[in-house]
N, C-alpha and C positions, 0 to 999 in steps of 0.2 A: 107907468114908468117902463121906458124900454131897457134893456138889455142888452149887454155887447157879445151878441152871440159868437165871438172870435174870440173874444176875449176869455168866453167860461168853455170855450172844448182848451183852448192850451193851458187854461190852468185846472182843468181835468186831468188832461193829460201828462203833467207836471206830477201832479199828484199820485198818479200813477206807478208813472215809472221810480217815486221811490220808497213807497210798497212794495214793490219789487224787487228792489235791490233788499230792502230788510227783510224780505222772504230769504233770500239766496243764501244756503246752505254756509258756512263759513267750513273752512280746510284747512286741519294744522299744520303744520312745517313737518310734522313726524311722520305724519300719514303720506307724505311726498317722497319722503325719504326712501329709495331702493332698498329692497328686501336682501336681508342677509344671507348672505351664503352660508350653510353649514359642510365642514369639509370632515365624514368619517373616516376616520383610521384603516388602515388596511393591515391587517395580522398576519405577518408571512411564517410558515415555523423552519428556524434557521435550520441550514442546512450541517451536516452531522462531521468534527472534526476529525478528521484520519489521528489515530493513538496507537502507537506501540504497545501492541502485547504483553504484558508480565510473563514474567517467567513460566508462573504457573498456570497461565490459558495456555501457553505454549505447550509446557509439559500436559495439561491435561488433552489439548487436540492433538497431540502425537503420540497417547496412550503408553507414556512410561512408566513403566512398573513401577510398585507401589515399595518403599523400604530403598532408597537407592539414592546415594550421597553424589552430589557434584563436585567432583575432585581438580579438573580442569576447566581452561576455558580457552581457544585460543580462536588468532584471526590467521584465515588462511586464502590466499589467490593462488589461482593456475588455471589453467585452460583444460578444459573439455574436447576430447579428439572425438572428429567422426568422420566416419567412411561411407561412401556414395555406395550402396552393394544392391544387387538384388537378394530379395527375402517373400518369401510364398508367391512367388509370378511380381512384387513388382517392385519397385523400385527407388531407393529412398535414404536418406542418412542414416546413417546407426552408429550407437556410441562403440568403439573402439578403446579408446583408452579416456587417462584424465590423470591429472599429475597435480600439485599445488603443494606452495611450501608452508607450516605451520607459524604461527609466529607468539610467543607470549608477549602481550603487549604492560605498561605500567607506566601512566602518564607518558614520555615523553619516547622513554626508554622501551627498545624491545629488541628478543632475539630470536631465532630458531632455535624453535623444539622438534621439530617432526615434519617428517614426507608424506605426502599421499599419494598412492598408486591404484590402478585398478589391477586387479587381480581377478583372473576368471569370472569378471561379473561384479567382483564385492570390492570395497576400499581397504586399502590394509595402510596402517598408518605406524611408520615404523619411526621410531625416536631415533633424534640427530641433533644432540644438545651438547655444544663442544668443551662447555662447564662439566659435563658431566658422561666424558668418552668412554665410561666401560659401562654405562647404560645401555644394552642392547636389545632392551624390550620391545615389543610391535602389539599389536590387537588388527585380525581381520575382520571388519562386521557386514552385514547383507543390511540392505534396507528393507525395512518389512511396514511401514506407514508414510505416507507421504500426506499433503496437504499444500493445495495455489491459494489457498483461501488468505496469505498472507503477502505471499513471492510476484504475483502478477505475469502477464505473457512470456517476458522474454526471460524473466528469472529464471532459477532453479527451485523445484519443488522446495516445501522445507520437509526436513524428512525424520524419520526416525530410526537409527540402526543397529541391529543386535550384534552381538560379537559370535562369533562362529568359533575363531579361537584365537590363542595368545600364545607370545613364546618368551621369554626371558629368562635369565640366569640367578635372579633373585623378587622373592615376590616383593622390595620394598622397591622396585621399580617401576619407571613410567608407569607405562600402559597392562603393568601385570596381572593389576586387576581389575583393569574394567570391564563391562558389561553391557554398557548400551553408548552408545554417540547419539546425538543430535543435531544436525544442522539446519540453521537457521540464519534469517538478516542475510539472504542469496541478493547477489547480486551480478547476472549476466550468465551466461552459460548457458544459453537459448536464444540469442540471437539469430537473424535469420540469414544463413549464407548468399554471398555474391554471386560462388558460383553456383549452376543448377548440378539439379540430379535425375533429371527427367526420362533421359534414354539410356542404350547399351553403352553406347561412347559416351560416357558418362564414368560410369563403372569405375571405380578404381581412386576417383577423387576425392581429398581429403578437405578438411575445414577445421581452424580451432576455434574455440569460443572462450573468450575470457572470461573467469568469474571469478568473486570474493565470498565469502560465507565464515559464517561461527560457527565453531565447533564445540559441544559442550561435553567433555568425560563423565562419566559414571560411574561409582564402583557401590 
């Protein structure tokens, strides 16, 4: 018997190829599927909110004495004088005077209690309270502590100041007996002047600088 030698290679080859394909790996739809992104967190540590001092960091960075009542409190503005001078060969602003008017504040209401002056170097803070015209008490104090650690560039230090002395005609007055001031919450009085101060022809010119601050009594 012959054979169709054409006939038995394409159904060889027939054969074949689909052993083949039921070889061929199959592929789930999952394994197709792109890889997941994982997205880590990033932990930033917030940054640190500016707070108002308490009373008592305040008093404690300004080292006031220990046993010693807060009798007043008031809000005071005025300007800072300084003069263009020379001083040890050179050349520069220097405080001169400084004047502001006191104010006791109360919600909405407020009046004048007191002046501030410089006097030879020190503040002297002389009562001018028109409720109460035969009060003619004062207190002169020196600053003996200061601290920027709250006031910033242009402000005024905050400071601490002892009384030197006192004058009044009754101790149930003002400022008869107090003992230390403290000023704080500055606000200007260190700005930087327009005009210069650099040369001789300079010499002689003046500058104010505006500032606000609390003032806190003691006795």
């Amino acid at each position: 018997m012959k054979f169709d030698t054409t006939f038995l290679l394409a159904t060889l080859s027939l054969l074949s190829g689909v052993q083949l394909c039921a070889a061929a790996p199959t592929t789930s739809s999952s394994s197709l599927a792109a890889p997941t992104k994982t997205h880590s967190k990033t932990h930033t540590t917030p940054r640190p909110t500016p707070t108002t001092p308490t009373r008592k960091v305040i008093e404690s960075k300004l080292e006031l004495p220990a046993n010693l009542t807060r009798k007043h409190v008031l809000s005071g503005q005025g300007r800072q004088v300084y003069n263009c001078q020379r001083t040890d060969g050179k050349i520069g602003w220097v405080l001169v005077d400084a004047y502001a008017t006191l104010k006791y504040t109360k919600g909405r209401s407020h009046h004048i209690v007191a002046n501030l002056t410089l006097a030879n170097g020190q503040h002297k803070f002389t009562h001018d309270d028109t409720a109460t015209p035969n009060d003619v008490s004062s207190v002169t104090a020196k600053i003996t502590k200061t601290t920027k650690e709250f006031s910033g560039a242009t402000n005024l230090p905050w400071a601490l100041l002892s009384a030197t002395s006192t004058t009044y005609a009754k101790k149930s007055e003002y400022f008869a007996n107090t003992r230390n001031v403290i000023r704080a919450f500055t606000e200007g009085g260190l700005t930087t002047p327009k005009k210069k101060c650099e040369y001789v022809k300079h010499i002689g010119r003046e500058y104010r600088s505006f500032f606000r601050a609390q003032y806190w009594f003691y006795e």
